[in-house]
N, C-alpha and C positions, 0 to 999 in steps of 0.2 A: 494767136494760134494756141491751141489748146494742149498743154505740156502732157503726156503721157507715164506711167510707168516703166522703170527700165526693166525687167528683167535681163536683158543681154542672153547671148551666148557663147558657147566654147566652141573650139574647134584646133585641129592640128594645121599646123605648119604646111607650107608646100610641100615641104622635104622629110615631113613626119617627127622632128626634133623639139619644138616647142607645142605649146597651149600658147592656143592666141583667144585672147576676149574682147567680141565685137558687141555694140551698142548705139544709140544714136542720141544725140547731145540733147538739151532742153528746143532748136533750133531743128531739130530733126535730122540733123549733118550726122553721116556716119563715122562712127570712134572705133577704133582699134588698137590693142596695146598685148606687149607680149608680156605674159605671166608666170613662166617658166618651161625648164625642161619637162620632157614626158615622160622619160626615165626617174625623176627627181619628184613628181609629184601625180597622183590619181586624176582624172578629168572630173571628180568628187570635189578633190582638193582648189582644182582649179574655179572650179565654179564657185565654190565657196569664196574664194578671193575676189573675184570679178564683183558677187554681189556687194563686198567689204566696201570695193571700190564704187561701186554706185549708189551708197546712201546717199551722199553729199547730191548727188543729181538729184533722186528720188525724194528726200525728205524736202524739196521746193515744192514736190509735187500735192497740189491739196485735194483731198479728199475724191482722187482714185487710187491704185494702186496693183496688185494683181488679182486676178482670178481667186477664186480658191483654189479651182484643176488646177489653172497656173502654178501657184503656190504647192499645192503638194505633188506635181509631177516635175517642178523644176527646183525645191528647195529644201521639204518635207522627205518627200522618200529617199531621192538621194541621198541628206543627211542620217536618217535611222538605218538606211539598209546596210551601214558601215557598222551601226551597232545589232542589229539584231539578225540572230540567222536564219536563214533561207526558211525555213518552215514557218518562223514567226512573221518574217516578211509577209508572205506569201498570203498568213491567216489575213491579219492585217489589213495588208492592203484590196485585200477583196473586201470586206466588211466595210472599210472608210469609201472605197468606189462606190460600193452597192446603197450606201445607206449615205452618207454625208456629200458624196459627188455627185449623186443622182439629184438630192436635193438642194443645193448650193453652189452646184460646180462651176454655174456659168458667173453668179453674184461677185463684188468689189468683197475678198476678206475684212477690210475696214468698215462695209456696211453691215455688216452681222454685228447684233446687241443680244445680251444675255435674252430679253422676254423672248423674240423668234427662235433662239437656240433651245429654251426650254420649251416651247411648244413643240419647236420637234423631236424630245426628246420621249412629250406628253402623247405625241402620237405614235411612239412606238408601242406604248403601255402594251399591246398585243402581244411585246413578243416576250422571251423568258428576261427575266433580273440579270440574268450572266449578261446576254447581246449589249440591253441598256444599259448597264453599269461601264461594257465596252467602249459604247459609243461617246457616256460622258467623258470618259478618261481621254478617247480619241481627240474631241475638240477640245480641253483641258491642254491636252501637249501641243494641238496644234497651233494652239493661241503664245505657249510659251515660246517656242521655237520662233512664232511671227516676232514677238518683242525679242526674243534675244537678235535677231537678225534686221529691227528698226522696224518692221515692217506694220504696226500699229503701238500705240499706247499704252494698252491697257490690255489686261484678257477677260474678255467678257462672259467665258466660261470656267472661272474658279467658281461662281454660286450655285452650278448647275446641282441637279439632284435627279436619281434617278424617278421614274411614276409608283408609287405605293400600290398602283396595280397590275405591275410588271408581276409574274408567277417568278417564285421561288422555288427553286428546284428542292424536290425531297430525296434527300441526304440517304437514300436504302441502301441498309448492311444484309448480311448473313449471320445469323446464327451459326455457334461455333455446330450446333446440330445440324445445319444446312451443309455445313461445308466436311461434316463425314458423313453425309448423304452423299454428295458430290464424290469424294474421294472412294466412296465404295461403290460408285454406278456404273465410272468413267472407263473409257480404255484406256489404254498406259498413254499414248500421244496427247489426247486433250486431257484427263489427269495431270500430267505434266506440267503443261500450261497453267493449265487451273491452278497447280500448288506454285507454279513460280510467280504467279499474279496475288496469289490468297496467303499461303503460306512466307514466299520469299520477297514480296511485295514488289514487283519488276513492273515497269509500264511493258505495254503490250509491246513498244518500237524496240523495248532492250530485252524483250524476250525474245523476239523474230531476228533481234539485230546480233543476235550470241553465235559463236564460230565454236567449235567443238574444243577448238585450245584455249577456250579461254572459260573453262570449266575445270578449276584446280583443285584437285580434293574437294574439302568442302566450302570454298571457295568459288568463286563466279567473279570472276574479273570482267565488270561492266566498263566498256571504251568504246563502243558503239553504238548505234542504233537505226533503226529505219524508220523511215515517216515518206510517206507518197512514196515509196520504190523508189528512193534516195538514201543513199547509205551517208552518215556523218557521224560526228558526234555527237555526243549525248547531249539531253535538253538544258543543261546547268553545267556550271565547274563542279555543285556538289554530286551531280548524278554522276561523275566519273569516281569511281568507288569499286571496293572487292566489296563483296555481299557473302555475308556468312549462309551456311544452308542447313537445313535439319541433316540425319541419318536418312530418316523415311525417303525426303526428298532426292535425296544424293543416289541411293537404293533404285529412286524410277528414272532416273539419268541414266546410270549404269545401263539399266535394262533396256533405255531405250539407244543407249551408244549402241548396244551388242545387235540392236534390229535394225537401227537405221545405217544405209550405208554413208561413205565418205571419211575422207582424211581430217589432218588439223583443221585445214585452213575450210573445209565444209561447213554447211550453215548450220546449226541443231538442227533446225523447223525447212528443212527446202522445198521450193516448190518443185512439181513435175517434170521440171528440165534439168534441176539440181542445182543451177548456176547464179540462182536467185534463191532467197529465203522466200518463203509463204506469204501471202498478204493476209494482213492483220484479221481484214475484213472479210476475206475470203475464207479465212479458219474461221471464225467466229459465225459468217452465216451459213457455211457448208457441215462442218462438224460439228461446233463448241455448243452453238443453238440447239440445235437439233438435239442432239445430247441431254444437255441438261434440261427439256421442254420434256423428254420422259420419264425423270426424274423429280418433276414438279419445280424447275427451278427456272420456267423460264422469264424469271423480271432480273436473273444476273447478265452484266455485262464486264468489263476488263474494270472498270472505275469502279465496279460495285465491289469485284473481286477486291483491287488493291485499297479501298477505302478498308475495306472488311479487314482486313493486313492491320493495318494501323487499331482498329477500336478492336479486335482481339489481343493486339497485344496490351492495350490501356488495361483492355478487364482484367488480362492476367500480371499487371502490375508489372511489366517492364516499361525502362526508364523512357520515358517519350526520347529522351535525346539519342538512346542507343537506335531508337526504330526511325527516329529522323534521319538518321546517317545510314541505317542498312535503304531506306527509302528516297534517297539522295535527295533531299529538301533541308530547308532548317526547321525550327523546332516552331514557330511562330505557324507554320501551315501544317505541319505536321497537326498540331495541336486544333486550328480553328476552320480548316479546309478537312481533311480526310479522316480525324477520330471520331465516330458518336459513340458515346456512350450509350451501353445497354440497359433497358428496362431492369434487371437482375441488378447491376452494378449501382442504380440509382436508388435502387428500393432499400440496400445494404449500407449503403449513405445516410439514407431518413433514418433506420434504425439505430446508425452506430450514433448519432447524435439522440435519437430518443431515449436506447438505452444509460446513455451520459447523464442525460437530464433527469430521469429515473433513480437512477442509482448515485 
């Protein structure tokens, strides 16, 4: 008879008080064992221990083992979705279904070898370096996660690389003249936005995600954010931060407190019913677009703006680490994700070493 894979499963009690975890022996006989309270541990928790308890069965087992789907809807997501939250999830696991479970989902995890993983990594070459690089990293964890949990040897995807013909996204800023183009076009609402993206460097989720109380002098007390019309916290421990703000900008706050109605606990940005903030997406292609398309500015978006935040403040020589913390990141992306440097700044480079040389 031919031995099978255990995954097992969980399940509650008759009386709802325990995890129980059922499986079937190397004989095919069905095994049941209780794994604890259900006030006392997660059905996360429990599963993970079930699996503990089935190596010993499953490592007899040669060369089957689970699915991939298997594997990442019974062992994969449950484990990351403890650590990652709901928006990350969410991104995630669309991306690994769409692309890695469409292509592998039914195959043995132990029958995947590095060449088949880079071929498919070569036949994404189509789409941008961001998705690719995504996708290496996805099977990269999903191979660690299989060996930490016995479930293969080896990971066949540490030598992956992404295709040298995957497009790399180009990095476009504004000019600090684009953006008092901007500031002298705008009306006071999308101005607003615009300076808290450009000027006070805010992702667009803690711009929409701001309550009127939490705009303290010149201060902005970031503890929130939205993403999908879901309110949470913010994207990092470091994005929870007060953010310092100009005068000017503090100035079109003011003006726009005195127009927009609502109390404290009010959104800044609300939408049409009041009870909800504005969708991101929805300002951006109803007003902010439109806007700055008359303006000649229409290749900005929320990343251009808040990139534009970071490489203005490089050229004007504040400290990256001061604009890493008003930008709630560390200094490592700070520095090699959101700064470019301007053509002006690099030409002042070549001569301050030419002049040296010279003199």
């Amino acid at each position: 008879m031919r031995r099978r894979f255990q995954s097992g499963s969980v399940t509650k009690s008759a009386d709802g008080r325990y995890w129980i975890g059922k499986w079937r022996d190397p004989e095919r006989k069905h095994k049941s064992k209780l794994l604890g309270k259900v006030r006392e541990m997660s059905k996360s928790e429990a599963k993970e221990q079930l699996t503990s308890m089935l190596r010993p069965v499953n490592a007899a087992v040669e060369g089957v083992g689970p699915t991939v789907s298997t594997f990442l809807n019974e062992t994969y997501f449950p484990l990351l979705s403890r650590k990652w939250k709901p928006s990350t999830l969410g991104t995630n696991q669309d991306r690994i279904d769409r692309e890695i479970g469409v292509a592998f989902g039914e195959r043995m995890l132990t029958s995947l070898n590095r060449e088949e993983l880079q071929a498919f990594l070569d036949s994404k070459s189509g789409l941008s370096y961001s998705t690719a690089a995504h996708l290496r990293w996805d099977l990269k964890q999903m191979f660690d996660v299989a060996m930490a949990e016995g479930l293969v040897t080896k990971n066949p995807a540490l030598m992956l690389f992404v295709p040298r013909t995957c497009l790399k996204p180009k990095r476009l800023t504004m000019t600090l003249e684009h953006v008092r183009r901007a500031i002298g076009g705008l009306e006071l609402r999308e101005r607003l936005v615009f300076k808290l993206a450009t000027v006070a460097g805010l992702r667009p989720g803690e711009i929409f995600g701001l309550r009127r109380r939490r705009v303290l002098d010149q201060v902005l007390d970031i503890q929130e954010r939205v993403y999908r019309g879901e309110m949470g916290t913010p994207k990092t421990e470091r994005s929870v931060r007060s953010v310092t703000i100009a005068t000017t900008l503090r100035e079109d706050i003011d003006a726009w407190l005195l127009e927009s109605p609502g109390g404290s606990e009010a959104w800044l940005f609300p939408s049409e019913r009041l009870i909800t903030p504005i969708s991101k997406d929805n300002f951006m292609g109803r007003y902010l677009k439109p806007a700055l398309q008359k303006i000649g500015l229409s290749f900005v978006n929320y990343q251009i703006m808040r990139r534009t935040h970071a490489s203005l403040m490089r050229d004007l020589g504040v400290d990256p680490k001061i604009v890493a913390e008003l930008m709630g990141h560390d200094l490592d992306v700070n520095l090699n994700v959101y700064t470019q440097t301007s053509l002006e700044s690099r030409l002042r480079a070549a001569e301050t070493l030419g002049s040296a040389l010279v003199n």
